[in-house]
C-alpha positions as CSV (number, residue, x, y, z in Angstrom):
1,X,77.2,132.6,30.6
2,X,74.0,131.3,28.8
3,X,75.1,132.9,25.5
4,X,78.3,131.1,25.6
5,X,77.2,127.8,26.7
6,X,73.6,127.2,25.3
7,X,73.3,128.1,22.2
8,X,73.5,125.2,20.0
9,X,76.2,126.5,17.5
10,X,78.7,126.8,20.5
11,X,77.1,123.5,21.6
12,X,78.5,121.7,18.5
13,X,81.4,123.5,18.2
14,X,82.8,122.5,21.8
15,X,81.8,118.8,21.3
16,X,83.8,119.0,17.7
17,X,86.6,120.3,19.6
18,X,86.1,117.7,22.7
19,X,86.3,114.4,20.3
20,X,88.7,115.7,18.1
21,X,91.3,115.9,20.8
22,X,89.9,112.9,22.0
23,X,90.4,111.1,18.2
24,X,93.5,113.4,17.3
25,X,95.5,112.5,20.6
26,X,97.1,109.9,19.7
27,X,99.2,111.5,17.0
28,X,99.3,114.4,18.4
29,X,100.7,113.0,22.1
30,X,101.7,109.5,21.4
31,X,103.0,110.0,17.6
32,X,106.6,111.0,18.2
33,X,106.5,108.4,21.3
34,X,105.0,104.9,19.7
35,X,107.6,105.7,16.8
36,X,110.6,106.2,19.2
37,X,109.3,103.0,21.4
38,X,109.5,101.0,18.2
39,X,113.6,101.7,17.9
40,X,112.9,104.7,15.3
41,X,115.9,107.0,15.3
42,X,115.1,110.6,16.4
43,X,116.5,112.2,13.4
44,X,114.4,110.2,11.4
45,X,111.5,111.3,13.3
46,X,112.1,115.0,12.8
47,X,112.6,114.2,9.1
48,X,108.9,112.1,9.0
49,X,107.9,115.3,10.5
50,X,109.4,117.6,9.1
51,X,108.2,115.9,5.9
52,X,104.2,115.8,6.9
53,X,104.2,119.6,7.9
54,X,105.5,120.4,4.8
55,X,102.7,118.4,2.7
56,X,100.5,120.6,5.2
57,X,101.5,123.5,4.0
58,X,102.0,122.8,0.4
59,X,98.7,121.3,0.1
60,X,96.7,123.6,2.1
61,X,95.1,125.5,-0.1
62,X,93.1,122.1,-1.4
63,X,90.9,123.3,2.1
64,X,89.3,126.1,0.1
65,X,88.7,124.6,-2.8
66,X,87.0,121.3,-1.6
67,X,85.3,123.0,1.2
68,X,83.6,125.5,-1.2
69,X,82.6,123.0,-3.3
70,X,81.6,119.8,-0.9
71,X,81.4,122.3,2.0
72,X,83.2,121.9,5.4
73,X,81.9,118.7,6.6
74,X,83.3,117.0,3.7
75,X,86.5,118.3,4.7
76,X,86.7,116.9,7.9
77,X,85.6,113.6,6.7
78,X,87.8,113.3,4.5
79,X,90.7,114.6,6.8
80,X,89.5,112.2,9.3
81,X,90.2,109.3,7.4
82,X,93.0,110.3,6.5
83,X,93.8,110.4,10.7
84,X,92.2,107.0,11.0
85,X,94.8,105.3,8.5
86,X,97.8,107.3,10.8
87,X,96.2,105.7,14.0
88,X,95.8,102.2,12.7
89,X,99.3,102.1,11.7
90,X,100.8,103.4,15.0
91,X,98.5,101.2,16.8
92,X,99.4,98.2,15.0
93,X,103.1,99.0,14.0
94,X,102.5,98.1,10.4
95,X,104.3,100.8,8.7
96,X,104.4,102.2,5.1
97,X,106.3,105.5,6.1
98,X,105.2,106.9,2.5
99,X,101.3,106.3,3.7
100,X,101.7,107.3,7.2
101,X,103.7,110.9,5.9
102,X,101.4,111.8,3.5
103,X,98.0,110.7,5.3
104,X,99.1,112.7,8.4
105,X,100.1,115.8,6.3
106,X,96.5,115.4,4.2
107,X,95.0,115.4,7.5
108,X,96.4,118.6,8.4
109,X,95.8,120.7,5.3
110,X,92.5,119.7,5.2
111,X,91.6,120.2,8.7
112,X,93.6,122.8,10.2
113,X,91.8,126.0,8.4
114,X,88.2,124.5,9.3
115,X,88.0,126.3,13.5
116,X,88.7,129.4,12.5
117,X,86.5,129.2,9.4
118,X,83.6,128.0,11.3
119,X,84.2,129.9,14.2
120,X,84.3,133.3,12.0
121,X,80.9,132.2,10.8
122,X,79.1,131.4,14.0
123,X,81.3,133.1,17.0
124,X,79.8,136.6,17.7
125,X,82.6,139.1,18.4
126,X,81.5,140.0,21.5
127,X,81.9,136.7,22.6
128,X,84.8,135.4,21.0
129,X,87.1,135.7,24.6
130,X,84.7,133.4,26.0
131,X,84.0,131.3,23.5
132,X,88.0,130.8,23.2
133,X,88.7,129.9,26.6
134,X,85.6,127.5,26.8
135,X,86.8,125.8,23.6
136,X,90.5,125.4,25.1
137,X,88.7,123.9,28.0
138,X,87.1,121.0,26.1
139,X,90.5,120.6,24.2
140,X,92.2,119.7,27.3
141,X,89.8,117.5,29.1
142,X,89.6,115.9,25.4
143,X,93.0,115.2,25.4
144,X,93.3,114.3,28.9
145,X,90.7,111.5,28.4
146,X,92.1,110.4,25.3
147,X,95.6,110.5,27.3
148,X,94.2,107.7,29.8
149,X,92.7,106.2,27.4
150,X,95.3,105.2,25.5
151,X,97.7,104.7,28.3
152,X,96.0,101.9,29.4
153,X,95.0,100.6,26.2
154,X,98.4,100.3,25.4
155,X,99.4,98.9,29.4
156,X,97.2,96.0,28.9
157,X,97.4,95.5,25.2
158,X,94.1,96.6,24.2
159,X,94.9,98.4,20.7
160,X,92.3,97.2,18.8
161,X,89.9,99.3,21.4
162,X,92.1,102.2,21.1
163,X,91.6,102.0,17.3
164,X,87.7,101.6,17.9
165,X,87.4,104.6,20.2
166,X,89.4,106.5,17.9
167,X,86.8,106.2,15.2
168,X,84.5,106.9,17.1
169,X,85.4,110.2,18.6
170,X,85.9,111.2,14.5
171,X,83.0,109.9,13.1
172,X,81.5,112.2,15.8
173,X,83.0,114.9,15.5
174,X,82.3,114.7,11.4
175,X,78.9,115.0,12.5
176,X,78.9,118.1,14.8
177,X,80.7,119.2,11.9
178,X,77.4,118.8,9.7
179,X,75.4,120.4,12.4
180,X,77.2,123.4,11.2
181,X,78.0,122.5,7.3
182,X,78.5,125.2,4.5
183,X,80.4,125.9,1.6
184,X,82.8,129.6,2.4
185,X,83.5,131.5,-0.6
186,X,86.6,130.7,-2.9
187,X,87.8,134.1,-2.9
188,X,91.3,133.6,-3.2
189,X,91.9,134.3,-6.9
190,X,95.8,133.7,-6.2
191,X,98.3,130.5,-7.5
192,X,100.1,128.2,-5.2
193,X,103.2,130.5,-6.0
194,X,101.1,133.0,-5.6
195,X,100.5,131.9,-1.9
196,X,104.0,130.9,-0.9
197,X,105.7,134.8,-2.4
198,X,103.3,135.8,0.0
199,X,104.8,133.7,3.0
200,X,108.4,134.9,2.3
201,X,107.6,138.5,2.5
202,X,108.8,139.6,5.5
203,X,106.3,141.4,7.6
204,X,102.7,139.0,6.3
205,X,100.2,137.9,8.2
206,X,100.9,135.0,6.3
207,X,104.6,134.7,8.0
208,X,103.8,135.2,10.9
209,X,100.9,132.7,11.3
210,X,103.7,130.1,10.0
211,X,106.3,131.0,12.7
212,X,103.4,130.4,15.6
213,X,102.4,127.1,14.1
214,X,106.2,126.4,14.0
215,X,106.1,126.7,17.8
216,X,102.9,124.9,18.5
217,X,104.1,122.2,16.8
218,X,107.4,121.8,18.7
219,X,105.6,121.7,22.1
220,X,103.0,119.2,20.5
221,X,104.7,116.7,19.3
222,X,108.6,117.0,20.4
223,X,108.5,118.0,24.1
224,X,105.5,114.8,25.1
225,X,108.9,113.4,23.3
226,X,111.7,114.6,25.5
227,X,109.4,114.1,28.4
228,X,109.6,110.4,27.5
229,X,113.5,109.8,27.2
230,X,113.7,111.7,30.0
231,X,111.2,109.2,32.1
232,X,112.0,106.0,30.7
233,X,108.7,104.9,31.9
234,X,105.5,105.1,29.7
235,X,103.3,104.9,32.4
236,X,105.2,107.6,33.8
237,X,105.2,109.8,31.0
238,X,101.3,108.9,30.5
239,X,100.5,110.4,34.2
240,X,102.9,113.4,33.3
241,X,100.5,114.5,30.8
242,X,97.4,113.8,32.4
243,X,98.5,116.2,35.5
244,X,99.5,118.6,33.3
245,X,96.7,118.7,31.3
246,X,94.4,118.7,34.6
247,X,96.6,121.9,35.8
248,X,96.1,123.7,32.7
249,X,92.7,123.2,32.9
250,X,92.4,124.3,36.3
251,X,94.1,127.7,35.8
252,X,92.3,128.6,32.2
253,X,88.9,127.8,34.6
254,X,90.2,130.1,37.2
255,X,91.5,133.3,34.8
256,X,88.5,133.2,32.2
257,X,85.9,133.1,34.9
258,X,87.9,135.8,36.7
259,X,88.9,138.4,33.7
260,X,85.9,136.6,30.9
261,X,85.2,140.6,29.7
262,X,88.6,141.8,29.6
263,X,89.4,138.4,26.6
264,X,86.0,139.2,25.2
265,X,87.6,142.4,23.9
266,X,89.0,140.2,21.2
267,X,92.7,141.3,21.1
């Protein structure tokens, strides 16, 4: 296990991970939730949504052009205070919707591309089961910390310590990120229409990759949601979550230490 837990790459990589889920678990758990607390109609949550992942994907592409320029740590600065700004304002319920839409969907498409750019860089093959299942890991204890956190930041009326801890786990994690700074190539010679022919092609990588993030972002931001109405009771949904997240991190323990070599075959 030394080559997956000592070498300082991997090192950097699981603490990014660890306070990014920390930082990013308020929106990501509590988003849909603090705006539905506040009297928000669900249809006009799914359109806010709906709205931000589309400025994702539109603006995506910026990822590659800043990042191989500035490099990759600029990338997640800059997409972390973009994150900041979302947090302050569901903290504080001061809303500008257009603000909070477009910062969150900045956020994304500045972000999202930068694991799997970083980890193709420094992840050896061979180790890439591993490395996967360790990195999971440290999302869910992340996100299991931040959970209780915030649920008792928000019990006792503590925001402004929520908001404090929340730029804190991001300023951290923008400087594992520099630990492991560099600018990838630009080799995408292709236009924004370009990119988006591509995605309505049928049988693409491309389409494919935007159906499973279509998924991932129904369970992480609409079930925590229905969980909620269901409950009634925000400490109730807060301790939902945490034993959840403690289960899943119980049985991705169990079955990567069991069957490591079989996910380090990389399929």
């Amino acid at each position: 296990m030394k080559e997956y837990l000592c070498k300082k790459e991997y090192i950097y990589l699981y603490l990014g991970e660890f306070t990014f889920r920390f930082g990013n678990a308020l929106i990501d758990i509590f988003g849909t939730v603090m705006l539905y607390k506040t009297g928000m109609p669900i249809s006009l949550i799914l359109l806010i949504y709906g709205i931000r992942f589309g400025i994702m994907g539109a603006f995506s592409p910026l990822f590659i052009k800043i990042a191989s320029r500035y490099g990759i740590a600029f990338c997640r600065f800059l997409a972390n205070v973009c994150r900041v700004i979302s947090c302050y304002m569901l903290i504080t319920n001061k809303y500008n919707l257009f603000i909070f839409i477009v910062t969150m969907g900045l956020a994304g498409s500045l972000s999202n591309p930068i694991a799997n750019s970083i980890s193709a860089r420094y992840i050896d093959e061979k180790n890439r089961g591993k490395y996967n299942g360790i990195r999971t890991i440290s999302n869910i204890l992340g996100t299991a910390l931040a959970t209780t956190t915030i649920a008792m930041g928000i019990v006792t009326n503590n925001n402004i310590h929520i908001l404090i801890l929340v730029i804190i786990a991001f300023s951290l994690q923008v400087y594992f990120a520099k630990k492991l700074d560099y600018k990838p190539d630009n080799k995408y010679k292709g236009t924004y229409l370009d990119l988006f022919k591509d995605i309505i092609k049928l049988k693409t990588p491309a389409k494919k990759i935007c159906i499973a993030k279509a998924f991932d972002i129904i369970e992480r931001f609409f079930v925590p949601l229905y969980i909620y109405i269901a409950l009634n009771d925000f400490v109730a949904f807060s301790i939902v979550v945490i034993v959840s997240l403690i289960i899943q991190t119980i049985i991705l323990f169990v079955s990567r230490s069991m069957h490591g070599q079989e996910y380090d075959k990389n399929q």
